[in-house]
N, C-alpha and C positions, 0 to 999 in steps of 0.2 A: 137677496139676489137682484142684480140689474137689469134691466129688459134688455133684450138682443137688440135692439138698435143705441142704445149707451156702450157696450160693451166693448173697449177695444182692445186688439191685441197686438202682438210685438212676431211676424212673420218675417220680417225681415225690417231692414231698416229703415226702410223710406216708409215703414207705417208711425212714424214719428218725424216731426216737423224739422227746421232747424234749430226754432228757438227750446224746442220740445228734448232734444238732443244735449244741448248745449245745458240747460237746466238740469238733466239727469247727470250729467256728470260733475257739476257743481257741487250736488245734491250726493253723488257715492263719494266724493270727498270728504264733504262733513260727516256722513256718516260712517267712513272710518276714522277722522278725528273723534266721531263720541264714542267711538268703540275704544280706541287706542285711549282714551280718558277714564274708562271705566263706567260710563254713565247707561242705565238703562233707560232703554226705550223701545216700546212691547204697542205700536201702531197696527201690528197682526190682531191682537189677543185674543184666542178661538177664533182663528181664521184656518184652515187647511188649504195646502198645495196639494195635486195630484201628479205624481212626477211618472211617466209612463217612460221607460228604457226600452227601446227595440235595438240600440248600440249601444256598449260597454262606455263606461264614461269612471274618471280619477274629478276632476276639478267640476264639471257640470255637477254632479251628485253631492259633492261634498259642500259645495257652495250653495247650493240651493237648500240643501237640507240644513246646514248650519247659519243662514240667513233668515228662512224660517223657525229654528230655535231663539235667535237673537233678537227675533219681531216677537214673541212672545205664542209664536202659532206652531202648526203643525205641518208635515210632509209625510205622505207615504208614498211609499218606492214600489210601483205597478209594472213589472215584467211580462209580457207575452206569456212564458212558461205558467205564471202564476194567475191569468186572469184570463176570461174569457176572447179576449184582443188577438190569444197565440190559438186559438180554437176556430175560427172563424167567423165570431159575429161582425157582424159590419161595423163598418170607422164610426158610423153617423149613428146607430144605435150605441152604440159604447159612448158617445158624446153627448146624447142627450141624459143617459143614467149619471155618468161621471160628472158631469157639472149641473145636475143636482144636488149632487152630494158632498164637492166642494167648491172652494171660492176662487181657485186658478187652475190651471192644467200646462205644466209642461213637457213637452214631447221631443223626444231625442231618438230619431229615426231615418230611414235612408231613405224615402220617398218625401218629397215635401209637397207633392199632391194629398199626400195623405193625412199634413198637417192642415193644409189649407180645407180638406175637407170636413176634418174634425172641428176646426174653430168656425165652418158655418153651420154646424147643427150645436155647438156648444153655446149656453149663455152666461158663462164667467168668461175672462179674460184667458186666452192661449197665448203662450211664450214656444217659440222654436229654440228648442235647445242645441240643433243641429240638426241640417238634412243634410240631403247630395247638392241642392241649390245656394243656402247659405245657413253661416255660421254670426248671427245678428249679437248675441250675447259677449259672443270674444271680441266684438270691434268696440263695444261697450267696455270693456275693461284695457281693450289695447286704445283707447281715447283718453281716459282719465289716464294711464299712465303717461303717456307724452303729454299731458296739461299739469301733471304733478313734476315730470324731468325739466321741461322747455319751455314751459306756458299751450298758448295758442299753436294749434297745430296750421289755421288759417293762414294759405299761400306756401308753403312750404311745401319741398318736393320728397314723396315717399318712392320707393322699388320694392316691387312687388317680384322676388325672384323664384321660380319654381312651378309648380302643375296650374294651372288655370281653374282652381277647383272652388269647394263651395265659400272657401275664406276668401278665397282671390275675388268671386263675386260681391260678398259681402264689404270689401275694403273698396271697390268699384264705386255702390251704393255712398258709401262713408264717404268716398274724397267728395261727393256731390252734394254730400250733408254738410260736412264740416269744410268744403271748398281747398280743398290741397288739390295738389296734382300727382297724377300716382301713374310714373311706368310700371310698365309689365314686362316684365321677360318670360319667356315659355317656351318650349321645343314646338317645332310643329308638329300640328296634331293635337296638342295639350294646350291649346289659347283658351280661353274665358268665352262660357256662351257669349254667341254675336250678334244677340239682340239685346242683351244688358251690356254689354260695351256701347254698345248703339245711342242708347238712352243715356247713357251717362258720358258721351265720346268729348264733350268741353271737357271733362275731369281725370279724366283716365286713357288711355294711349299702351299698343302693346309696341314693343321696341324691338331693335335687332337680337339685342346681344347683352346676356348680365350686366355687363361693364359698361354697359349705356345706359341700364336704369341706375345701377350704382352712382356711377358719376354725380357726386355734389351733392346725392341724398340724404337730408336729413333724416330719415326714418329708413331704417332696410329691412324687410318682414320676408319670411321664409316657412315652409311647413314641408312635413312627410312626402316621400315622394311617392309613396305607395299607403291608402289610406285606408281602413277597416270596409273589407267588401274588394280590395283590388289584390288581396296575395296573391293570386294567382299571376296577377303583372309584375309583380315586383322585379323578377330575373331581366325583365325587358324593359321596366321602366328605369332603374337601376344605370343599364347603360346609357339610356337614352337622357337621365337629367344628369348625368354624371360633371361635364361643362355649367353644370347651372349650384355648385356645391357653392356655399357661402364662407367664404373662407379669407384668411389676411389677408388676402392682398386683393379681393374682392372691397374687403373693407375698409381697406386703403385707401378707395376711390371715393366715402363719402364724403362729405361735410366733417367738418374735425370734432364738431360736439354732436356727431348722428348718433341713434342708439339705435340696437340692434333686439328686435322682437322676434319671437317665436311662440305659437300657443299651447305648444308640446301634446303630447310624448316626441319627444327628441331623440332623432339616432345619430347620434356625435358620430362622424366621419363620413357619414353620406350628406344628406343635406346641407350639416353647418358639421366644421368644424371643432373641438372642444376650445380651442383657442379663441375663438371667437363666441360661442355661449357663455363660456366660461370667463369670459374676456368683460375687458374693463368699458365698455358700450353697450352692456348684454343688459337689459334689462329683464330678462323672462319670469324672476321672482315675483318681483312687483307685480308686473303683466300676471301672474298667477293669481298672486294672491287676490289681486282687484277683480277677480270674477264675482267675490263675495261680495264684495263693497257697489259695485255698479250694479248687480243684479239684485241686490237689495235696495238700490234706488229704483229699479224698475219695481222691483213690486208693491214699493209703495207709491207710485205713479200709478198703478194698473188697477192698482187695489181700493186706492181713497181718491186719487185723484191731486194728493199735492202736486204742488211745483217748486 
């Protein structure tokens, strides 16, 4: 095990440099070329992940568990219901037992105070699989995908169309890593906190109006308008992004070679269209699938330390 002042973790995405960024995606590249070649390589081997679920997760879980298969290590799936975490021992004692006993911890939960407090009593590396503040691991595979479609995402204008929420933070952070420029469209009321817009205001900009981030955009990204923890809005939110739906003639407005992302679960006819997920710009397969391939370049940055 590492001592706690070695140990880093991936909370969001400015806890990685530029050139730190830029090498991890080079890096899930190749290693889905050795994967797509059949070749093993087992840089885990008896290594365990601790994967704690406080939110239901399809692609987080499957990627992470099948990433550590691939490295030649292990994952177990730690639930609230099944672990002392849903009983009320504290964040900070469950953090120093768990990364005892293994070699990463990642956390997929609606407080991200909650994560940041467990990665300071933890001494393995923590990965934020998803809070309410950001979503670091999907900007990781939505980066290697537009570097696999376009090249260089560098200079390039992204639209950020829809809730101000923890992706939209997360893509904030990114255009200031990888140096795009990224509008925002959002209803009022639903802007992007305004002290991370603040900090990142050279790279990122909230706009009038869809069709104004649209405009000319190479990259147009879109998510749910109502997210795990908001049903209760939905009937209200619904109406209120109903104008911000991603749709032909939305996409009309890009760049001729933009492609269109989404991190899903997708509800074809609210947010995006079928015509447009479904559509010859869509890239959200890829963008899926690369949750394994980038997230298996972070962990073995986290883990050994390559580059």
């Amino acid at each position: 095990m590492s001592s706690a002042s070695e140990v880093r973790h991936f909370l969001s995405i400015l806890d990685l440099d530029r050139e730190e960024h830029l090498g991890l995606i080079e890096r899930a590249i190749e290693l889905k070329a050795m994967q797509y070649a059949g070749e093993i390589y087992e840089p885990l081997k008896n290594r365990t992940l601790g994967m704690i679920f406080e939110k239901s997760s399809t692609r987080t879980r499957v990627a992470f568990e099948v990433a550590m298969v691939q490295f030649g290590g292990a994952a177990i799936f730690l639930s609230p219901r099944d672990t002392q975490l849903g009983r009320g021992e504290p964040v900070e004692d469950s953090a120093r037992v768990v990364s005892r006993m293994v070699d990463c911890v990642m956390i997929r939960t609606y407080s991200h105070a909650l994560v940041e407090r467990f990665a300071h009593h933890a001494r393995v590396p923590v990965i934020n699989a998803l809070t309410d503040r950001h979503h670091p691991c999907q900007l990781l595979a939505d980066m290697q995908t537009y570097r696999e479609h376009r090249g260089s995402i560098q200079g390039r204008n992204v639209a950020w169309i829809g809730d101000g929420n923890n992706m939209c933070h997360s893509y904030i952070e990114t255009a200031r890593r990888y140096r795009f420029k990224l509008r925002i469209a959002c209803p009022k009321g639903y802007e992007p906190d305004a002290e991370i817009l603040s900090a990142n205001s050279e790279w990122a900009e909230v706009v009038d109006s869809p069709q104004e981030a649209a405009t000319g955009a190479d990259l147009l990204v879109t998510d749910v308008w109502a997210s795990m923890g908001q049903e209760e809005e939905a009937e209200t939110r619904h109406r209120v992004f109903e104008p911000y739906q991603v749709n032909t003639q939305l996409m009309s407005l890009t760049a001729d070679d933009a492609l269109f992302m989404h991190c899903l679960p997708a509800h074809r006819g609210e947010e995006v269209t079928a015509e447009v997920i479904d559509g010859p710009k869509s890239v959200v397969w890829d963008e899926a699938e690369n949750r394994l391939h980038a997230q298996k370049a972070l962990l073995e940055f986290l883990l050994t330390g390559a580059r």
